[in-house]
C-alpha positions in Angstrom: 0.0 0.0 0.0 2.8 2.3 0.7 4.3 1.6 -2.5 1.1 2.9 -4.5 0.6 5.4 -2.4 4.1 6.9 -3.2 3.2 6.4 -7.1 0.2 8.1 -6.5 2.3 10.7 -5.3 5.2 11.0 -7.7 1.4 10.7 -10.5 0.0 14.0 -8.6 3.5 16.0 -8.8 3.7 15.4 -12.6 0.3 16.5 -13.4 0.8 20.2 -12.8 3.8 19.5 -15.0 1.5 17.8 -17.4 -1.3 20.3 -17.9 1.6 22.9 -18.6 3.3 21.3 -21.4 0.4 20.0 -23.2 0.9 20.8 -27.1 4.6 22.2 -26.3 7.4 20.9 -28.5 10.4 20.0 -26.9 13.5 19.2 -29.0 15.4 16.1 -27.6 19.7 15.9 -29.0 20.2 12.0 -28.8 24.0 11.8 -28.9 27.3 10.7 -27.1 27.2 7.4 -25.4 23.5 7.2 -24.4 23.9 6.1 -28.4 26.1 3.3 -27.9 24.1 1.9 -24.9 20.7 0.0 -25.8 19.4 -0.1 -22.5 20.3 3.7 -21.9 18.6 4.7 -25.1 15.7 1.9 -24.7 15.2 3.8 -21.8 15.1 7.1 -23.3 13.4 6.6 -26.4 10.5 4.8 -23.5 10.5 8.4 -22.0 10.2 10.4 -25.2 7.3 8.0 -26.0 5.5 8.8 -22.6 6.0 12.6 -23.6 3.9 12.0 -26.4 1.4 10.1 -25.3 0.7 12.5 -22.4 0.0 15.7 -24.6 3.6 17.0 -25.7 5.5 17.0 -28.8 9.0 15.6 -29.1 10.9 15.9 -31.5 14.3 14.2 -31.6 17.6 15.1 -33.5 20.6 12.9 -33.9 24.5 12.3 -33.9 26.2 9.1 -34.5 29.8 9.9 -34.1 31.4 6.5 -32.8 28.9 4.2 -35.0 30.1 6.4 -38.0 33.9 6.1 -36.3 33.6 2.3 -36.7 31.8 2.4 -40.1 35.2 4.2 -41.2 37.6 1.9 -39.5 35.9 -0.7 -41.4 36.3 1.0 -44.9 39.9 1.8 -44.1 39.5 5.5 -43.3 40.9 7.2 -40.6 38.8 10.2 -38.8 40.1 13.6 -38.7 38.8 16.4 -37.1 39.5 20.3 -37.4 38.4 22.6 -34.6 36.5 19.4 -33.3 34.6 19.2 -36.7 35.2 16.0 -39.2 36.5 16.4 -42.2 34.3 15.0 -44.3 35.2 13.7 -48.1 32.8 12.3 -50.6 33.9 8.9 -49.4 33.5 9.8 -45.4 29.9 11.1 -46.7 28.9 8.2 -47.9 29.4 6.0 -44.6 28.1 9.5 -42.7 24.4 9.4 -44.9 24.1 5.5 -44.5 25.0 5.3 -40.9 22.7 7.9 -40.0 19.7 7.4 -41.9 20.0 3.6 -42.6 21.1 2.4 -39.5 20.7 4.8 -36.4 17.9 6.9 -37.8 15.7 3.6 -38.7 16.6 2.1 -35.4 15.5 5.1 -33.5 12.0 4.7 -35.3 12.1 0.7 -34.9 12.4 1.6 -31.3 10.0 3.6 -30.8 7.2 1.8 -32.6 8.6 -1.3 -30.3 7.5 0.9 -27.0 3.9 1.8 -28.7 4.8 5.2 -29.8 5.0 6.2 -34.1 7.7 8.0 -35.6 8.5 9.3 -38.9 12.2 9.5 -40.1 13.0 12.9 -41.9 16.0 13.3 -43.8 17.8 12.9 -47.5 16.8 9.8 -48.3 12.7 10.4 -47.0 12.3 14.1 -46.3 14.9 16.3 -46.0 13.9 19.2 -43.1 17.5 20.8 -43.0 19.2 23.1 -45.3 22.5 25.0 -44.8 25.2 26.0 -46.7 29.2 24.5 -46.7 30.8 25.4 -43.2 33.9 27.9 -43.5 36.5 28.1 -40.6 39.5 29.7 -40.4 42.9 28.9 -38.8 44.9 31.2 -36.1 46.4 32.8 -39.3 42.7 33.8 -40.9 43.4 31.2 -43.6 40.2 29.3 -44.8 40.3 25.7 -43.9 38.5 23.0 -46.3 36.4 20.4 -44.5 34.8 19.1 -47.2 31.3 18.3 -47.3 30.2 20.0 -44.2 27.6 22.1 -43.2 26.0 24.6 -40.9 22.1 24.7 -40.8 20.6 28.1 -42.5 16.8 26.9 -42.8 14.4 24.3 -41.2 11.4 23.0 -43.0 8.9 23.5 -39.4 5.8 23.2 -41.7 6.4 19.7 -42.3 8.2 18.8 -39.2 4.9 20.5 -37.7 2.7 18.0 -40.1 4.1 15.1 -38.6 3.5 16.2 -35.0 0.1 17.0 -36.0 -0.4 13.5 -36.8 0.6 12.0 -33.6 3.9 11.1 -35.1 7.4 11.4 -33.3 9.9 13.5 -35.9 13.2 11.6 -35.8 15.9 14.2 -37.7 19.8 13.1 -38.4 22.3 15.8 -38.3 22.9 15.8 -42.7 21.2 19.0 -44.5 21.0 20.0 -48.2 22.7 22.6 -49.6 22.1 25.3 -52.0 23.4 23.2 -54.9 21.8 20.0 -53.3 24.8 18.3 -52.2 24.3 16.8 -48.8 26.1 18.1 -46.1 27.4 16.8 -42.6 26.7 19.1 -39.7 27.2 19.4 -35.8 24.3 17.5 -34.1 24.0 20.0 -31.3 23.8 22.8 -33.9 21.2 21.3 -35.5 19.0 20.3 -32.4 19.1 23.8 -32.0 18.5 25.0 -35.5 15.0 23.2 -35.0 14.5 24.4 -31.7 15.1 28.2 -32.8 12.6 27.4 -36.0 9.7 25.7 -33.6 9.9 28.2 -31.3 10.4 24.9 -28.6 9.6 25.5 -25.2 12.0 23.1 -24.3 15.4 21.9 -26.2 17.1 18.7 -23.5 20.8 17.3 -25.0 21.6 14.5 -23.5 24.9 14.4 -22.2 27.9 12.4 -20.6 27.7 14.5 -17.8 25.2 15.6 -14.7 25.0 19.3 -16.0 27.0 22.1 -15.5 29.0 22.1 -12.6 30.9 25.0 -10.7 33.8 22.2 -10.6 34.1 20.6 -13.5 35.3 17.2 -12.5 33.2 17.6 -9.4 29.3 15.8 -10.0 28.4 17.4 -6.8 28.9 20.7 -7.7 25.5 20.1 -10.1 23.9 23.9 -10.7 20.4 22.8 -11.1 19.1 26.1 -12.3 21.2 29.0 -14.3 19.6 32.5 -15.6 21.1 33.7 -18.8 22.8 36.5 -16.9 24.5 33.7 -14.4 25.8 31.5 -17.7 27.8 34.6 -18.1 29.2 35.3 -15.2 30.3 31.8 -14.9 31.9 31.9 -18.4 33.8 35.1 -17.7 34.6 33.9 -14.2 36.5 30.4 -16.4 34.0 28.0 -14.2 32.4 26.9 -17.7 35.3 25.4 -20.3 36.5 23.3 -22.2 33.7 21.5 -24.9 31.3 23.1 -22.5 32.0 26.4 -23.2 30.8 26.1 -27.1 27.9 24.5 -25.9 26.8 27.2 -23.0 27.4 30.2 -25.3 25.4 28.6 -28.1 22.4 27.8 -25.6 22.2 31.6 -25.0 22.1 32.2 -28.5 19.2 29.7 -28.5 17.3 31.1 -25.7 17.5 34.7 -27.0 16.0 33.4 -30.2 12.9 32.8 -28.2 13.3 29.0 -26.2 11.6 29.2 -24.0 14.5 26.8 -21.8 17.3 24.3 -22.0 18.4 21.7 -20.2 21.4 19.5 -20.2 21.3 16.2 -18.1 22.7 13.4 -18.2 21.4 10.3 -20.5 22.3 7.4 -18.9 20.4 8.0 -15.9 17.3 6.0 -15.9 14.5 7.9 -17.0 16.1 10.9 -16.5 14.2 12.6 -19.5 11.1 12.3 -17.5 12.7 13.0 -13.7 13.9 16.5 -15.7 10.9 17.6 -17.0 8.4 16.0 -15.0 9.7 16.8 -11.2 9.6 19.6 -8.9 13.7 19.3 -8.8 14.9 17.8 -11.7 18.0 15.7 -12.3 20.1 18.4 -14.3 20.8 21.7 -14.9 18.0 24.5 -17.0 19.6 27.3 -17.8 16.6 29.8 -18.9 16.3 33.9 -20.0 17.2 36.5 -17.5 13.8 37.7 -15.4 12.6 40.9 -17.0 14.0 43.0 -14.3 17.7 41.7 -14.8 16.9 42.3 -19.0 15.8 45.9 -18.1 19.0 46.2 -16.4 21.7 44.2 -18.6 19.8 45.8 -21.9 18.7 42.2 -22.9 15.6 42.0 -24.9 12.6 42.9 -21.9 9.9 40.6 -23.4 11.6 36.9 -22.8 9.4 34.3 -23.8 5.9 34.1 -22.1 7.0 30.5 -21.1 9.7 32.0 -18.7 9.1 30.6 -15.1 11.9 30.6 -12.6 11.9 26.5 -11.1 14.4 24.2 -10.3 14.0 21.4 -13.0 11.0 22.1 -15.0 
């Protein structure tokens, strides 16, 4: 009895939660090694299925860097990366696009139509919701560097990523795009999770990391900040407390949120269920870092109408 009574509990905390985020999108980045675990992405994909069925709209975008890793140690090619980006060469394409869309991409969907949920695969070889143009970096010198056939997002079809939410149908989006001359392109998965977020106007984009969060300490899992302003994301990066590949990350989330998400989180995958412990809970299990209160905007000369969405809360 106590047992049921405590679910009946844990039931009655996540309505509020519920009601709120009924007809929301929320943009889900699947990446990192919650991909190489099946029982960490079972569980996952389990908790994306729930959100569904419950009244929200996931949508979930894609990496696939250590399946594509093996798929190229198996053809005889050897990775390389520039300013953490892979060099990608009609050959490397190739295994990218098939690895993606063929394997990962139709798993994902096989998945979710295993837990009771429908999904709809959209990319180059279905139908393609990302466009972008070729990615140009430049060394310390100002010299253009070649990658090859990679990409940076420029446009997201929403109207039929939209369609297939409409139809009770889980969008399920690899990180390839089409270019301007229709050659396919290899992009950043966390670029374009939030290259969709930014065209849905999401309430919610989640990646799903290695790690708890951000933490004031980086090798330091206690040190979890559950809840971040915009404001505090800056202090922290100016103060050196956010670095390394997390740095990118933050300053890109703020980016994000002043395109008009309404909030981000970052948590960690291969907790169980942690999807639904993050969005679902008074506390969360992660870190939300969300726009500035309109009183700090006023004051920092932010823009001083944040998404209505914006509510200060711990992990919600």
């Amino acid at each position: 009895m106590l047992v049921a009574i405590e679910k009946a509990e844990i039931l009655v905390e996540a309505m509020q939660w519920i009601r709120r985020f009924r007809g929301k999108v929320t943009v889900i980045k699947l990446g990192g090694s919650v991909m190489e675990s099946a029982s960490a992405l079972d569980g996952l994909l389990l908790d994306v299925v729930f959100m569904e069925t419950v009244g929200m709209r996931p949508v979930v975008v894609h990496g696939g860097g250590a399946a594509i890793n093996r798929a190229m140690a198996e053809s005889g090619l050897q990775p390389r990366f520039i300013q953490g980006r892979r060099c990608t060469c009609e050959r490397t394409l190739e295994i990218v696009e098939r690895v993606l869309t063929q394997e990962i991409c139709a798993d994902l969907v096989r998945r979710i139509s295993g837990h009771g949920g429908k999904a709809r695969p959209l990319h180059t070889g279905t139908t393609p919701v990302l466009f972008g143009e070729k990615l140009v970096l430049q060394d310390s010198q100002g010299n253009s560097l070649d990658l090859g056939f990679v990409g940076t997002v420029t446009r997201v079809d929403e109207k039929t990523i939209l369609a297939v939410l409409e139809a009770g149908e889980i969008p399920v989006i690899p990180c390839l795009a089409i270019g301007r001359d229709g050659e396919k392109l290899n992009v950043n998965a966390d670029t374009a999770a939030m290259a969709v977020a930014r065209a849905l106007r999401a309430e919610k984009l989640v990646f799903l990391s290695d790690v708890n969060g951000v933490r004031r300490k980086k090798d330091d899992p206690y040190s979890l900040i559950p809840s971040l302003s915009a404001s505090e994301a800056r202090e922290l990066i100016r103060s050196g407390a956010i670095e390394g590949g997390m740095l990118p990350k933050i300053e890109a989330c703020l980016e994000t949120l002043a395109a008009g998400v309404g909030k981000i989180h970052i948590i960690d995958g291969r907790v169980p269920h942690s999807l639904l412990l993050e969005v679902y809970t008074d506390r969360g299990v992660g870190t939300e870092i969300v726009p500035d209160p309109p009183s700090q905007a006023v004051v920092s000369g932010q823009n001083t109408s944040p998404p209505a969405t914006w509510a200060q809360g711990a992990g919600n």
